[in-house]
C-alpha positions as CSV (number, residue, x, y, z in Angstrom):
1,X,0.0,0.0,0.0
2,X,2.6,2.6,0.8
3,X,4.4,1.5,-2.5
4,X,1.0,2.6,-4.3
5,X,0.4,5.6,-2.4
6,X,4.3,7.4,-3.5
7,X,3.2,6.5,-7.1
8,X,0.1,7.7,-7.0
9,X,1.5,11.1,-5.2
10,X,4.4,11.0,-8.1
11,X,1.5,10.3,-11.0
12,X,-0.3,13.2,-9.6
13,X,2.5,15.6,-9.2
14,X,3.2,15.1,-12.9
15,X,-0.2,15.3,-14.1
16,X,-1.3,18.8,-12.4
17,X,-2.5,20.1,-9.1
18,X,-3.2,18.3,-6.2
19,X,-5.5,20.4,-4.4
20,X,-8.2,19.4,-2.7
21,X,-11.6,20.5,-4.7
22,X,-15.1,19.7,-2.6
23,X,-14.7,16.2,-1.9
24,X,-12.3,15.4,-4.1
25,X,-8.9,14.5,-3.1
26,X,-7.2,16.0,-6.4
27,X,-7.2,17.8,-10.1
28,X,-5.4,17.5,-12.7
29,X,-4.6,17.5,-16.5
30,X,-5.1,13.9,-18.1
31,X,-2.7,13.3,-21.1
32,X,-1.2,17.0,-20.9
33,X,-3.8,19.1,-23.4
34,X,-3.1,22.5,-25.0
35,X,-4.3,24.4,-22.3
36,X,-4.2,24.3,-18.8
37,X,-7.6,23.3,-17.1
38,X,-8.9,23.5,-13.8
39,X,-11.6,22.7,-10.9
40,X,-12.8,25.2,-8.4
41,X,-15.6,24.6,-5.6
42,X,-18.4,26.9,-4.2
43,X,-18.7,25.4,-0.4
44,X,-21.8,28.2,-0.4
45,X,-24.1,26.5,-2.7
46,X,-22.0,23.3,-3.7
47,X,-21.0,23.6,-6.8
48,X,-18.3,22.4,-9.0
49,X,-16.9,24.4,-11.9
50,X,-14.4,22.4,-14.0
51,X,-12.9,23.9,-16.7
52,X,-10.5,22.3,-19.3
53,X,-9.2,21.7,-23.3
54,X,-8.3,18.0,-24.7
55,X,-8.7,16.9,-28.4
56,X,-10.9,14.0,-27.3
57,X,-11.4,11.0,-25.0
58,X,-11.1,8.5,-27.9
59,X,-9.4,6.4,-29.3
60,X,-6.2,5.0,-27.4
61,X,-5.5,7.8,-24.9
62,X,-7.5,10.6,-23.5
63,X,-7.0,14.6,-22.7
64,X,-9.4,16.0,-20.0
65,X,-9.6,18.0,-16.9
66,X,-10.0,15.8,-13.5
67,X,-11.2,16.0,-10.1
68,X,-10.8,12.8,-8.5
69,X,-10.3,10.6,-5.1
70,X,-9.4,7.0,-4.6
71,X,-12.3,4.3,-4.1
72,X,-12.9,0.8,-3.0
73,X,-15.1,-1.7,-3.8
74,X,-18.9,-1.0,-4.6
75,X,-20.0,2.7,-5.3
76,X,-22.6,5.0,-6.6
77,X,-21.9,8.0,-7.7
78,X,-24.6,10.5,-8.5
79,X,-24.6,14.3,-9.6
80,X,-26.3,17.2,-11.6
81,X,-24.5,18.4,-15.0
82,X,-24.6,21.3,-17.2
83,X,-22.8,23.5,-19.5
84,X,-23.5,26.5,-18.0
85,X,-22.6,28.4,-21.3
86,X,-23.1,27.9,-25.2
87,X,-20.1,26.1,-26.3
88,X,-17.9,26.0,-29.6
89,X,-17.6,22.6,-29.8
90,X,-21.1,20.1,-29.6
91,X,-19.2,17.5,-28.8
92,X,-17.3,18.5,-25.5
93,X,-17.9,16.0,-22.8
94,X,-18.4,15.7,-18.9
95,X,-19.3,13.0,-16.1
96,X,-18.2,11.3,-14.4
97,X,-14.8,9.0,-15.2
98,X,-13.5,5.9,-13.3
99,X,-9.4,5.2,-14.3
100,X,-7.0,2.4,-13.2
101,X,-4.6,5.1,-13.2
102,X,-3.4,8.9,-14.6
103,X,-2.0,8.1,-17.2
104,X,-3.4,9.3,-20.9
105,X,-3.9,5.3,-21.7
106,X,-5.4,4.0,-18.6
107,X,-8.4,1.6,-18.8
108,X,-10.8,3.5,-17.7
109,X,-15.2,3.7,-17.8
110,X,-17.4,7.1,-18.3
111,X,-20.4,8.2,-18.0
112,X,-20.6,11.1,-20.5
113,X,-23.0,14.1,-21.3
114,X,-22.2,15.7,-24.9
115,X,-22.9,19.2,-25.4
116,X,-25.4,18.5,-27.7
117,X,-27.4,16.1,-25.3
118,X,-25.8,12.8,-26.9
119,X,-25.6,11.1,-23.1
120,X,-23.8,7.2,-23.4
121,X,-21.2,4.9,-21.4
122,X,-18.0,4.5,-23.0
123,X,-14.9,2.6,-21.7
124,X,-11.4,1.1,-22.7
125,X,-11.5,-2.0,-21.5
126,X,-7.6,-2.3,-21.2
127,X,-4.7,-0.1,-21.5
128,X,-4.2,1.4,-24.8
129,X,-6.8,-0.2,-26.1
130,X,-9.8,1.9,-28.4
131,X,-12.0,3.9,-26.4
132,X,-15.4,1.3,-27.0
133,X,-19.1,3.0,-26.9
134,X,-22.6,1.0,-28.1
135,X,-23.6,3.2,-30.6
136,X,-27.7,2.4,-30.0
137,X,-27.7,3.7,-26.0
138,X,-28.1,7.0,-25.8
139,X,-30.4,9.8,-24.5
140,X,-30.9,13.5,-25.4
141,X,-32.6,15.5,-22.9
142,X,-34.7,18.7,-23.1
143,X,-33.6,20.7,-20.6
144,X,-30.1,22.6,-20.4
145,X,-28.8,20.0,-17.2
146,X,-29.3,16.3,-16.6
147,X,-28.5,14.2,-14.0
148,X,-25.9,11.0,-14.4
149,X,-25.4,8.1,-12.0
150,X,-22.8,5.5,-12.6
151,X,-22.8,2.7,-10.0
152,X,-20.0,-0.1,-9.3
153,X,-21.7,-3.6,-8.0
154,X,-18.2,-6.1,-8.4
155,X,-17.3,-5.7,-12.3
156,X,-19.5,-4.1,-13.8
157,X,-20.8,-1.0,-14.4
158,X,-24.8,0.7,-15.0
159,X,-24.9,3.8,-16.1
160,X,-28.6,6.1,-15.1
161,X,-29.2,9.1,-16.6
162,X,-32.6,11.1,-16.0
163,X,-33.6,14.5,-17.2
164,X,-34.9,17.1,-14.5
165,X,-37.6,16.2,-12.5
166,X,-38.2,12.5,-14.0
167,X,-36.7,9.1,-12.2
168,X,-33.5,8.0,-13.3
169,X,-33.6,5.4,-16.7
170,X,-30.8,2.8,-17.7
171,X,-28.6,3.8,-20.3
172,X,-25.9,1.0,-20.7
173,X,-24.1,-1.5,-18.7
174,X,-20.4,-3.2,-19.2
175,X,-18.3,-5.7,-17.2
176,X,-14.7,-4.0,-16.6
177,X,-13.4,-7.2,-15.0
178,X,-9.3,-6.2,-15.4
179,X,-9.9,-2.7,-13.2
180,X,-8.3,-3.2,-10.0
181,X,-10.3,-2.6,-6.7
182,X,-9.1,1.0,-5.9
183,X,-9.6,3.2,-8.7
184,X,-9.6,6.7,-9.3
185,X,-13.1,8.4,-9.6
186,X,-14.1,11.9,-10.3
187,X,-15.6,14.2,-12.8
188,X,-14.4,15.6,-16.0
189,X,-14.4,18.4,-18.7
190,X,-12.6,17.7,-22.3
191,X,-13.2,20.4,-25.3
192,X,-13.3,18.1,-27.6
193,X,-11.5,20.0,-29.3
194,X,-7.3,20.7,-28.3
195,X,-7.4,24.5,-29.6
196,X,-10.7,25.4,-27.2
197,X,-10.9,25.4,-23.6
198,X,-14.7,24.2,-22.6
199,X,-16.6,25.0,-18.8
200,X,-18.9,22.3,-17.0
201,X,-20.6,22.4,-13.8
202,X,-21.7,19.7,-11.3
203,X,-23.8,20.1,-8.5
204,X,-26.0,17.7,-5.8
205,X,-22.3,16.3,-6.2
206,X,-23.2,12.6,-3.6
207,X,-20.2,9.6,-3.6
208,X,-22.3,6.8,-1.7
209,X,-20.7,3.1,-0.7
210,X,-23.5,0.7,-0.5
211,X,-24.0,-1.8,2.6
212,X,-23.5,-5.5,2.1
213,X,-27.3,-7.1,1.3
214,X,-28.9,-7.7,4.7
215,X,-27.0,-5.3,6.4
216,X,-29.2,-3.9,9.4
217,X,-28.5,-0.7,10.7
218,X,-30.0,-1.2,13.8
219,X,-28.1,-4.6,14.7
220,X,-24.9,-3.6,13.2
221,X,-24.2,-0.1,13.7
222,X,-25.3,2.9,11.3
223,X,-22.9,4.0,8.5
224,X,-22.3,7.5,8.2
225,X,-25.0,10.0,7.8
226,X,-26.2,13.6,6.2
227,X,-28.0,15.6,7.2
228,X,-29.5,17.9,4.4
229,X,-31.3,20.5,2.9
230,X,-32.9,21.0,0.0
231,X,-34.5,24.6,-1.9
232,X,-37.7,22.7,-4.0
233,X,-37.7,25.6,-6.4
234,X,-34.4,24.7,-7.8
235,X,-33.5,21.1,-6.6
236,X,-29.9,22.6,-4.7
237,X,-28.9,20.0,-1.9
238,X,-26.4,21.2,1.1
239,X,-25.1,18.9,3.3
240,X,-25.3,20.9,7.0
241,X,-23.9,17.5,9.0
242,X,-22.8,14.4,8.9
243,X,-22.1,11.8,11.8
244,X,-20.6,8.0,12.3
245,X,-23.4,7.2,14.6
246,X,-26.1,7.5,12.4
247,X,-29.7,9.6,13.3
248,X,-32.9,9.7,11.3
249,X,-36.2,12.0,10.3
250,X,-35.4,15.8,10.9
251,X,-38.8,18.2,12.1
252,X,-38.0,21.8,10.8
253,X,-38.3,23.6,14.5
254,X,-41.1,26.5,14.2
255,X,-38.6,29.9,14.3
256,X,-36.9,28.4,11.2
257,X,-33.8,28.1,12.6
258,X,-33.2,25.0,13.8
259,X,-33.8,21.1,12.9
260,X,-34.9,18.2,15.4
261,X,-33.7,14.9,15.1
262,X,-33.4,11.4,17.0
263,X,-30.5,10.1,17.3
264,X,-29.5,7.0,19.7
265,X,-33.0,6.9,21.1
266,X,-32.9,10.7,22.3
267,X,-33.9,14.1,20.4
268,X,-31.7,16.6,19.1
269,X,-31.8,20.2,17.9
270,X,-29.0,21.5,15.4
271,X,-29.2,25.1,13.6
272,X,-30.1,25.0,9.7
273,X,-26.3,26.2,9.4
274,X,-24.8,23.1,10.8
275,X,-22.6,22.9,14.2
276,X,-23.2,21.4,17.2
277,X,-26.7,19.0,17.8
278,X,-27.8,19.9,21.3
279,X,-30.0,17.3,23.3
280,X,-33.8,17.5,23.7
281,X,-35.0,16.9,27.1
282,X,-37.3,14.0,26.5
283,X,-37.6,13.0,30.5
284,X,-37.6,9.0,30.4
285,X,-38.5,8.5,27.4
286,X,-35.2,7.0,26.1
287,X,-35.9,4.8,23.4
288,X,-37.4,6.9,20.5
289,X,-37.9,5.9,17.1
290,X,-37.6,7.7,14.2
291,X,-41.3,9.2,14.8
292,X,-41.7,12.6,15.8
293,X,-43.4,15.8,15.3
294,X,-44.6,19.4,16.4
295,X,-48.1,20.1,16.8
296,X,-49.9,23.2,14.3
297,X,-49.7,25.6,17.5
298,X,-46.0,25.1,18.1
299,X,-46.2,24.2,21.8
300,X,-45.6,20.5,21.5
301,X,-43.6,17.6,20.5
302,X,-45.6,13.8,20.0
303,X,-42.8,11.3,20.0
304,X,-43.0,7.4,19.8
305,X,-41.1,5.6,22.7
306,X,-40.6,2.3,23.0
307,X,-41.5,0.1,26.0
308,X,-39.6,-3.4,26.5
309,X,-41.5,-6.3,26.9
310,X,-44.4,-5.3,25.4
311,X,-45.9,-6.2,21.1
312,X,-44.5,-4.2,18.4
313,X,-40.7,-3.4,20.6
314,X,-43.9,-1.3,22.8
315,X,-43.4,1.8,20.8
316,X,-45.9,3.9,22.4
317,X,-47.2,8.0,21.7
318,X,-46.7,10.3,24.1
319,X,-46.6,14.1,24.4
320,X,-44.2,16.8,25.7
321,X,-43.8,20.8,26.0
322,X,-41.6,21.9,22.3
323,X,-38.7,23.3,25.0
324,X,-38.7,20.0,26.4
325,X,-40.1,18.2,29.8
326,X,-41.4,14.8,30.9
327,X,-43.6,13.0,28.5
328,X,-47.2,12.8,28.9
329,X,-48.7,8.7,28.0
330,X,-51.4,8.9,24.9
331,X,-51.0,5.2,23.8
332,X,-51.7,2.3,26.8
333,X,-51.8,0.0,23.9
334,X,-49.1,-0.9,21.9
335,X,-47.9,-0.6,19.1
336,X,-48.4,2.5,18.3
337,X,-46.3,4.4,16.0
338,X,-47.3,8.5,15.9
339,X,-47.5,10.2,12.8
340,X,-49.0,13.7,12.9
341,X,-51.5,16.1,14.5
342,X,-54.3,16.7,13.4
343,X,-54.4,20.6,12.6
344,X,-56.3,22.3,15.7
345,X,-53.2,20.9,17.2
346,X,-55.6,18.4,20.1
347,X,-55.1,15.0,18.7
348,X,-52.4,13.0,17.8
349,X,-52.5,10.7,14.0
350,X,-50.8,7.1,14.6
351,X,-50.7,3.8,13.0
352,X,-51.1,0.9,15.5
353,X,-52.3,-2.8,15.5
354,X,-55.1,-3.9,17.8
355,X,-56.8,-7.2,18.5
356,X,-53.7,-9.3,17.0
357,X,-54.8,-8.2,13.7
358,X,-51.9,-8.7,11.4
359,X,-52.4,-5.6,9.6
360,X,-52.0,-1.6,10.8
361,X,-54.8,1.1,10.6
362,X,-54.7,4.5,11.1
363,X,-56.2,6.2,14.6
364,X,-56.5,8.9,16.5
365,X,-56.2,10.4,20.3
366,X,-56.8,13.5,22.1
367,X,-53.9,14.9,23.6
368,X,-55.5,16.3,27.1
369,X,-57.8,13.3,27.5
370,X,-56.4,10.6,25.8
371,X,-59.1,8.3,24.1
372,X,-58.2,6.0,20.9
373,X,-60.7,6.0,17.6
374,X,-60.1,4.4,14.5
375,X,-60.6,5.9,11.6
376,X,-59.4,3.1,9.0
377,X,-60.7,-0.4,9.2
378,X,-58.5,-2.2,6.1
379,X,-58.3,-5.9,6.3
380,X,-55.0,-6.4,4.5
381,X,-52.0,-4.5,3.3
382,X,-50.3,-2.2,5.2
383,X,-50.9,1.5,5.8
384,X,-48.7,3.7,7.2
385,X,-47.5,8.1,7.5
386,X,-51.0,9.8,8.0
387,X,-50.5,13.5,8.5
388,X,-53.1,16.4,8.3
389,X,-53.4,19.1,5.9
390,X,-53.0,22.4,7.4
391,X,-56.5,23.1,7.0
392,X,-57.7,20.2,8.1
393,X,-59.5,18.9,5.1
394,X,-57.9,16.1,5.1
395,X,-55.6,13.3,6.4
396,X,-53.0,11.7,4.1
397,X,-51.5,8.8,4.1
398,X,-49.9,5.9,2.2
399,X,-51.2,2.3,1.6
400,X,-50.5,-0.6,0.0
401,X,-53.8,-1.9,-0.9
402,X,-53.5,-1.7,-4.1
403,X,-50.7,-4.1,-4.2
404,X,-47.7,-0.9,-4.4
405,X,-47.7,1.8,-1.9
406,X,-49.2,4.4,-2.8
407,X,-50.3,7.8,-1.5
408,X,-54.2,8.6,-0.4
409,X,-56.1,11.0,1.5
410,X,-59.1,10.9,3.3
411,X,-61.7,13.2,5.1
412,X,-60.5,13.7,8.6
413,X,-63.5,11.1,10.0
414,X,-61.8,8.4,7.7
415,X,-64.4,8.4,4.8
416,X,-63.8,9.2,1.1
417,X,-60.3,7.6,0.6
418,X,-58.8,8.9,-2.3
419,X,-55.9,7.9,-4.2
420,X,-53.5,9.9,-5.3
421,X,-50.6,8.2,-6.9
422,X,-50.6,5.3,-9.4
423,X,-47.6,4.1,-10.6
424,X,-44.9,1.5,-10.0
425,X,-43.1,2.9,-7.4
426,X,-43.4,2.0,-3.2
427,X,-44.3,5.3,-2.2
428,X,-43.9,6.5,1.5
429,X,-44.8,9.3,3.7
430,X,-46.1,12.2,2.4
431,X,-45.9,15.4,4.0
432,X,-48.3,19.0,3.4
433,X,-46.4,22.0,2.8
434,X,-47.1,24.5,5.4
435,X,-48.7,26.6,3.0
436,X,-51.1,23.4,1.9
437,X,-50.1,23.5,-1.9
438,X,-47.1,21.0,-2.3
439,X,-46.3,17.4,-0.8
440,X,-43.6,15.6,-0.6
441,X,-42.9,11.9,-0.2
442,X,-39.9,9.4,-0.6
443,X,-40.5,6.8,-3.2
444,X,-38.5,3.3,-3.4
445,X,-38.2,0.8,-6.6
446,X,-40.5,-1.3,-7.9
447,X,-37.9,-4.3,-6.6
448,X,-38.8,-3.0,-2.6
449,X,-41.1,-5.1,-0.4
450,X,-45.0,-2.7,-1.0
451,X,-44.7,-3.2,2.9
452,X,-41.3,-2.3,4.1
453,X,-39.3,0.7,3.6
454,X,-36.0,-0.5,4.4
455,X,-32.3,1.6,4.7
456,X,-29.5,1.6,2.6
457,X,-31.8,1.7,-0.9
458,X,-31.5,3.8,-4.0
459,X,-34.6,5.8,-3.7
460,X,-36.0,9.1,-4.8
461,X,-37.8,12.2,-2.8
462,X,-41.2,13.3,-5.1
463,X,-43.5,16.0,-5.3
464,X,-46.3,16.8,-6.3
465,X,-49.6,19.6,-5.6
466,X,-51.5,18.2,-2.7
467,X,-54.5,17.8,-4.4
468,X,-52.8,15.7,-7.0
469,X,-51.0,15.4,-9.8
470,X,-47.8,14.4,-12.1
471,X,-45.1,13.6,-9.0
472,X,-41.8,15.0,-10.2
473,X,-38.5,14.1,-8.4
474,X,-37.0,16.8,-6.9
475,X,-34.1,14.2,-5.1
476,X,-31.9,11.4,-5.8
477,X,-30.3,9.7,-3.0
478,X,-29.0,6.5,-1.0
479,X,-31.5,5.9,1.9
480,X,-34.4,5.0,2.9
481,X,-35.9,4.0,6.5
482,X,-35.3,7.4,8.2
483,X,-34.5,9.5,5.4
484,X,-38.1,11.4,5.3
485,X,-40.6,9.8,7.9
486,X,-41.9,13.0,9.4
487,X,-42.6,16.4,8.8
488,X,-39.8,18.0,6.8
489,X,-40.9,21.5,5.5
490,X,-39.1,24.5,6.5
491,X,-41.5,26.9,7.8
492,X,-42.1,29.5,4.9
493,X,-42.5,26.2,2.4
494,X,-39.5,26.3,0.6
495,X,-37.4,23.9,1.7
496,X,-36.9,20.6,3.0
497,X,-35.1,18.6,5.0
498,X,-34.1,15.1,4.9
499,X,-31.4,12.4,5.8
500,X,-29.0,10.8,3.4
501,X,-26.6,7.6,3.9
502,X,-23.5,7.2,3.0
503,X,-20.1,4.8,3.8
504,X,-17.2,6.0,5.2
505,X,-14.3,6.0,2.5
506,X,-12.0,3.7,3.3
């Protein structure tokens, strides 16, 4: 290992720059083009400007600009591209590039937006070899940026491409089964053309390391994770913290200034900025789960506790002041798993199973004088997430009764269920904009359990206009079972919040 690292120091030195740029390790000039390029990072909005010349990557050897790290094993790597200008050349390229090594010839796999929209995987299978692309997978996109994922499960390689808004689609696949396990990976710029020096931008710039199959977070420890927000208007993603020992759902506080979170079976509060979490007084409730939320009026928190020895790991409802304070008992009866308020802020929404039915329904409790109804009476499937619109029209929810989840609302007495989504997706949790015009709801893949919304899971964060409509993604991510399963909007309706996972680089 320390034999690789000096040559990959001395490769670097006599390729460009080393500096660090974002999350990358190190830039530099592949295959020493006309003119020098370069890679510069906003840390204020996240964005990466990569500027660069190169006749071409083609044929036997390549000339680009690079911002790269060192990986390991399994990856996904997953960003937003654009040229932010009108370029000379249709043909100039970016993506994102995996290399055995720096030098002009190196076998190496891209996934590569043209200027021109042209979007395909292309790869050299071996040094020096012909640069190799399938001439009949390809996608042109509408808009002026698109979003490319390129994912590493053993030897081979998928490339995903999606335009804005729309779920990512397969463009091509290829076995590289002579690349060694660490590689070089990053993004790119090349002109296409050696006189011309071309600009590309990358932003919603995510690196994730996938968990073994199985893996349970719970059992075997969290990997690390993001916390993050999210403008809806534009789709631009900041990561505000990150930690090894793993924490779920954020609530946007009521002043707007700071996030809640559980974490370790306690609450925490952490400013929209980032810095320091600082514990919740929760009394002795110390076992939360990952549900949680603040009434309409802002003057309390329902959280989900769990009691041992009793059905469902005992989670149970209760209720505290928002500043903190021993919790109040709503749920004798257990499971219970709390969910929202209803939205004159005096009863609590929770899904629970009663009688040994195997299946959950959705009820309801005053908070002051606790007293259970049920409000849905399904025989089968499995519903889960009710939350009530601001104006308290309605409750929404998600269920699987139709054999995928799917989002539906109902009147707030439980009649007229209405469904709102219908397509292949497992969709989970959706959650009113203050404002009542937007939702927002994680969907899985078609692949995922209708009943389970596990971790560790390529998924994507929706929206759509709470009375319904054409959902369009506004998110794509590694998570899952945490990453959204409570109220998320900021205040004024702009923005949410969410959790992200990730592995730790090796």
């Amino acid at each position: 290992m320390k034999n690789f690292l000096l040559l990959l120091a001395l490769l670097a030195s006599q390729a460009g720059s080393t500096q660090q740029v974002g999350i990358f390790s190190h830039q530099a000039d592949i295959g020493h083009p006309l003119h020098a390029g370069n890679s510069a990072f906003n840390q204020a909005d996240g964005l990466y400007t990569l500027t660069g010349s190169g006749y071409n990557i083609w044929f036997e050897r390549d000339e680009l600009q690079y911002s790269y790290l060192t990986l390991k094993g399994d990856f996904i790597l997953t960003a937003n591209f654009r040229f932010p200008v009108t370029g000379k050349n249709p043909h100039r390229k970016t993506g994102w590039m995996v290399r055995e090594s720096l030098s002009d010839n190196a076998a190496q796999i891209s996934a590569v937006a043209h200027g021109d929209g042209l979007t395909v995987l292309q790869w050299r299978v071996v040094k020096g070899a012909f640069m190799r692309d399938p001439q009949d997978e390809l996608f042109a996109p509408k808009k002026n940026y698109q979003i490319l994922q390129l994912e590493r499960r053993g030897k081979q390689f998928i490339f995903r491409a999606a335009e804005v808004n729309e779920p990512l689609q397969e463009i091509g696949t290829h076995d590289m089964p002579d690349l060694p396990d660490e590689i070089f990976a990053g993004l790119f710029v090349c002109s296409h053309d050696s006189t011309l020096t071309e600009t590309a931008q990358a932003w919603n710039v995510r690196i994730d390391q996938p968990v073994i199959a199985g893996y349970n977070p719970y059992k075997q420890g969290w990997i690390v994770t993001r916390l993050e927000t999210m403008a809806v208007a534009d789709g631009v993603r900041k990561v505000i913290y990150t930690d090894h020992k793993g924490f779920e759902a954020p609530n946007w506080m009521p002043d707007g200034t700071r996030l809640l979170f559980n974490q370790g079976g306690s609450l925490y509060t952490l400013p929209v900025t980032g810095g320091i979490p600082e514990k919740l007084n929760t009394g002795t409730a110390d076992m939360l789960n990952n549900d949680h939320g603040i009434s309409f009026d802002h003057k309390k928190i329902a959280i989900s506790h769990q009691r041992a020895g009793l059905p469902g790991n005992g989670s149970t409802v209760y209720t505290l002041p928002i500043t903190g304070g021993e919790p109040k008992l709503i749920t004798p009866l257990t499971p219970s798993y709390f969910h929202g308020w209803t939205a004159d802020s005096k009863s609590v929404l929770y899904v629970a199973q009663r009688d040994s039915l195997p299946v959950y329904n959705i009820y309801k409790s005053a908070a002051d004088q606790p007293k259970e109804i049920q409000l849905t009476f399904f025989k089968s499937g499995h519903v889960d997430g009710p939350e009530a619109s601001p104006d308290g029209k309605y409750i929404y929810f998600n269920g699987s009764q139709s054999g995928t989840m799917q989002i539906y609302r109902m009147k707030p007495d439980g009649k007229d269920i209405e469904q709102l989504t219908f397509d292949a997706y497992n969709s989970w949790f959706p959650h009113i904009s203050p404002d009542g015009k937007l939702m927002v709801f994680i969907s899985f893949l078609p692949d995922t359990d209708p009943t389970d919304h596990p971790p560790y899971k390529r998924v994507m964060l929706r929206m759509m206009p709470a009375a319904g409509g054409a959902p369009k993604v506004i998110a794509y991510l590694y998570g899952g079972q945490g990453t959204l399963n409570v109220a998320s909007w900021s205040p004024d309706s702009r923005q949410v919040a969410f959790v992200s996972d990730e592995k730790q680089f090796d």
